[in-house]
N, C-alpha and C positions, 0 to 999 in steps of 0.2 A: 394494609395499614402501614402509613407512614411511622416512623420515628419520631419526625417532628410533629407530628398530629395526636400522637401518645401523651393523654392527659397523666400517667400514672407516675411519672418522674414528677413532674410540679404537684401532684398528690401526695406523695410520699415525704417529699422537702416540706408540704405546707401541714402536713398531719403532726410532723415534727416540730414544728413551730407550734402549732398549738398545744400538743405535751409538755413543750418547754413555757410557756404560760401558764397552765395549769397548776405545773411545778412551781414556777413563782407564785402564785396565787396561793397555794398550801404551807408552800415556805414560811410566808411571809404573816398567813394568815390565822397558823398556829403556831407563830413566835410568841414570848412575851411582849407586854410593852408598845403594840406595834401601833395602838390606838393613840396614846400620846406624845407621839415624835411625825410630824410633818414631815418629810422626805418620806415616811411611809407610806404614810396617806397617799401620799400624790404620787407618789413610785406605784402602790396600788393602782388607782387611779387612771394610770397611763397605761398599766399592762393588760388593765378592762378593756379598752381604746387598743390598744393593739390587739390584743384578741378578738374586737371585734373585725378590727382590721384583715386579719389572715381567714378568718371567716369571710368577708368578704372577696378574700382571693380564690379562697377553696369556692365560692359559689361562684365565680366568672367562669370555673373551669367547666361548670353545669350547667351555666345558662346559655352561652358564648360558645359559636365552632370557632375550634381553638385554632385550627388552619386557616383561617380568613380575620383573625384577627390581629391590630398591628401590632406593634410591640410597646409602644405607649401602652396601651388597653392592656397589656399582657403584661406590663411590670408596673404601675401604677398601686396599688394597693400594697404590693410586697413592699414598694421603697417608704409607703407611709407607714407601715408595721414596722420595717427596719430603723426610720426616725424615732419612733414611740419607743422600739425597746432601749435604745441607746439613751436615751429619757429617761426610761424605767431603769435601765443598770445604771445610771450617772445618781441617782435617786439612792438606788439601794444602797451602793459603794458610802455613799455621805453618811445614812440613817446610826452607824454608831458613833461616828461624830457627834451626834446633835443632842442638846440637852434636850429633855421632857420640857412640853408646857407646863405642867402641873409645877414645877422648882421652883420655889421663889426665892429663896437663898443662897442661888448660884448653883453653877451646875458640879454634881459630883459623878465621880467613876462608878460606874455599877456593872456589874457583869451580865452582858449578853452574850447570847447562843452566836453561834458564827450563821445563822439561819440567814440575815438578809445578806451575807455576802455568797453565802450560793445562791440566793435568788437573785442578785448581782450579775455572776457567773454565768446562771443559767441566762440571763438577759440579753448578754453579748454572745453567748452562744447560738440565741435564737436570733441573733443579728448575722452571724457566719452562714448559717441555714437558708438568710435572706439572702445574704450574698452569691452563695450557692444558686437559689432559684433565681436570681438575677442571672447567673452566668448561663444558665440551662436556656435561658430566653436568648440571650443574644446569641450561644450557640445554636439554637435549633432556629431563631428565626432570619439568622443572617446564611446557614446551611442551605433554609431552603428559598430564601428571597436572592441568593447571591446570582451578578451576574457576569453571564457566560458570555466568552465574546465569539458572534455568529458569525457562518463564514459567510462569504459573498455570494449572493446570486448568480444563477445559472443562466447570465444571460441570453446565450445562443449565439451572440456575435462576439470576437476579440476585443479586447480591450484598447481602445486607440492608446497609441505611441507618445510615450513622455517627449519633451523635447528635451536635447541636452546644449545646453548653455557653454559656447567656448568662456574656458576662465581665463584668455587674453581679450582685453580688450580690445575692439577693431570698427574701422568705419566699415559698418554692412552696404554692399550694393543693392539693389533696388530685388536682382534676381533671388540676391542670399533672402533679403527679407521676407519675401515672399511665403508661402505656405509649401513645405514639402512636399514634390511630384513625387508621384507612384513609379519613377520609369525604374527601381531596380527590382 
């Protein structure tokens, strides 16, 4: 078994990505608050969609021989899971910024848990994890698609003779022009 045929490094990156969603999803989901502030919501929202997204990468690696396939097909899904969590951590970073819907009297300070900014954290982390599985692709599929430059064939005859060109210019006679005799 090859290296680059080794589903268990892009396993291991894509398990972790899903851990780190997970983790956002608990974070975020046993916060206070987290129902009346919109960047949660949809920081939720997108990390659902990412995770289904890395799910769908962990299943190319099942369904799909990973040695026959190209490398679009093979980082495809990680780069829409890595756009989503960058989504999701842009999302979480905002959510103590944001007043409650429910306020109608303007927005005051209230004290929250620092929960969505590690579910923030954790979101750009599962974006590094992508990056990671991004780089393991174009390592292992440029390792084994790289090309080798072949040597020349084994013709059986010599190779005919370069001509060399005098670098003085000269009017050639009819015999010079000619094709060069065999007599040496």
């Amino acid at each position: 078994m090859h290296l680059e045929s080794s589903i268990y490094f892009y396993l291991a990156v894509r398990v972790l990505c899903v851990v780190n969603c997970l983790v956002m999803l608990f974070c975020v989901a046993l916060s206070s608050g987290w129902t009346s502030r919109l960047p949660a919501i949809v920081g939720l929202i997108f990390n659902l969609i990412s995770l289904l997204f890395v799910g769908a990468a962990i299943a190319t690696l099942f369904v799909w021989d990973l040695a026959q396939m190209s490398l679009p097909k093979r980082s495809l899904f990680m780069l829409v899971f890595m756009l989503t969590s960058v989504i999701t951590g842009a999302m979480f970073f905002i959510v103590p910024g944001t007043c409650d819907s429910y306020n109608q009297y303007g927005c005051f300070e209230t004290y929250y848990s620092g929960a969505y900014t590690v579910a923030g954290a954790f979101a750009f982390i599962s974006v590094a994890f992508g990056l990671v599985d991004l780089a393991l692709n174009f390592i292992f599929y440029f390792r084994k698609n790289s090309v080798v430059p072949a040597t020349p064939p084994d013709r059986g005859y010599p190779y005919p003779q370069e001509r060399v060109v005098s670098p003085t210019p000269s009017i050639l006679k009819k015999k010079e022009a000619s094709i060069p005799s065999s007599e040496e």
